[in-house]
C-alpha positions as CSV (number, residue, x, y, z in Angstrom):
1,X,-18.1,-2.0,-7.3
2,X,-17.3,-2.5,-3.8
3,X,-14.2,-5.0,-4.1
4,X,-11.8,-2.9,-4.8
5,X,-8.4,-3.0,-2.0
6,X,-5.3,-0.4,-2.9
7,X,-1.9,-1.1,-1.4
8,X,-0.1,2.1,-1.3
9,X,1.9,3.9,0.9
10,X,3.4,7.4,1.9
11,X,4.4,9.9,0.1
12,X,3.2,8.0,-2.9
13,X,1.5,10.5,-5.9
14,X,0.2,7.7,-8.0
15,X,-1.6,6.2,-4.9
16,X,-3.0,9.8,-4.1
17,X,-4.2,9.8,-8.0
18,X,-6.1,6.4,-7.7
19,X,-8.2,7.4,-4.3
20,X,-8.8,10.8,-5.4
21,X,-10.0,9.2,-8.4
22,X,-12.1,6.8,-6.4
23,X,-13.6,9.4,-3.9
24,X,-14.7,11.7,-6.8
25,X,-16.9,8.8,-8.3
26,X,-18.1,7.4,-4.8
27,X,-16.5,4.0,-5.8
28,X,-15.9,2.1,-2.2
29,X,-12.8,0.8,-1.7
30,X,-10.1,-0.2,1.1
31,X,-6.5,1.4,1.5
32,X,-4.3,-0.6,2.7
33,X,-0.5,1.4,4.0
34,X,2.5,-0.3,3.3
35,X,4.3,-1.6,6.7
36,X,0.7,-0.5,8.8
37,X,-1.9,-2.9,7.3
38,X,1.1,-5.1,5.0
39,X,4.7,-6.1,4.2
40,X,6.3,-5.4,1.0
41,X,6.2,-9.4,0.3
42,X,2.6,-9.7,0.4
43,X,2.2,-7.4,-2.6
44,X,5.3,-9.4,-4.5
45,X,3.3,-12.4,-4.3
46,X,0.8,-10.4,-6.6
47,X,4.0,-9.6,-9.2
48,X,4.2,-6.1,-8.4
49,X,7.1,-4.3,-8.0
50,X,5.7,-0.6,-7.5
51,X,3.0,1.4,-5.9
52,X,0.0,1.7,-5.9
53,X,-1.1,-2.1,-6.3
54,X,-4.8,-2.4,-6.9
55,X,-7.1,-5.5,-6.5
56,X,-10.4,-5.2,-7.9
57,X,-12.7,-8.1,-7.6
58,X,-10.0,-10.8,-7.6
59,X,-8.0,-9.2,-10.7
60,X,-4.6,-7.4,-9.8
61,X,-4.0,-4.3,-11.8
62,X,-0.3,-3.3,-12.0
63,X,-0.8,0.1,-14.3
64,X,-2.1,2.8,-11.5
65,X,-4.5,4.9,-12.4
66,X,-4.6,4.2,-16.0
67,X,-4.8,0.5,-15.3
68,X,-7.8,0.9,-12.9
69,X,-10.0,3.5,-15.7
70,X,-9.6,0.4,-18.6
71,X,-10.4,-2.1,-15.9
72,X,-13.4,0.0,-14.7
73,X,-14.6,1.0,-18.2
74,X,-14.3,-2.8,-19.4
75,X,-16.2,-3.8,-16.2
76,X,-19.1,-1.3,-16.3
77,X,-22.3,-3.1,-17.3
78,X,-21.6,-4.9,-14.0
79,X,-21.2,-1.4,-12.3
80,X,-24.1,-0.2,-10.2
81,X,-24.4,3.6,-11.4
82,X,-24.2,4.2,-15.0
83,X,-21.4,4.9,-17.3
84,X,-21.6,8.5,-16.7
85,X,-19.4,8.6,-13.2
86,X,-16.5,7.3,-15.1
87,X,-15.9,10.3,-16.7
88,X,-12.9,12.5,-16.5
């Protein structure tokens, strides 16, 4: 998967969690920091109302890290490398 954009921003743990995540699993993805690369209103327009806000191939996922694993594990047959790099 390669269409996957965070908007986080500093000091934020659960943004840390979700690119850690990420990195560990080679998964590409872009990180975008709040007031740097957006405004807080362009995330609001997505309904989110905390950090991090993750957008993977069109679908806005509001529950972190949690949020991005079910998305990920409901997604993988489309996923390049096999099921294997999703696991903890």
């Amino acid at each position: 998967m390669s269409n996957i954009t965070i908007y986080g921003k500093t000091q934020c743990a659960q943004c840390e969690m979700v690119k850690n995540y990420l990195d560990q699993r080679a998964i590409p993805y872009d990180y975008k920091l709040l007031d740097r690369d957006f405004v807080r209103e362009d995330v609001v327009a997505f309904g989110a109302r905390s950090y991090p806000v993750i957008v993977a191939e069109g679908t806005v996922i509001h529950a972190g890290l949690a949020g991005l694993q079910t998305y990920l594990l409901a997604n993988e047959s489309t996923q390049q490398k096999g099921p294997s790099f999703l696991a903890e």
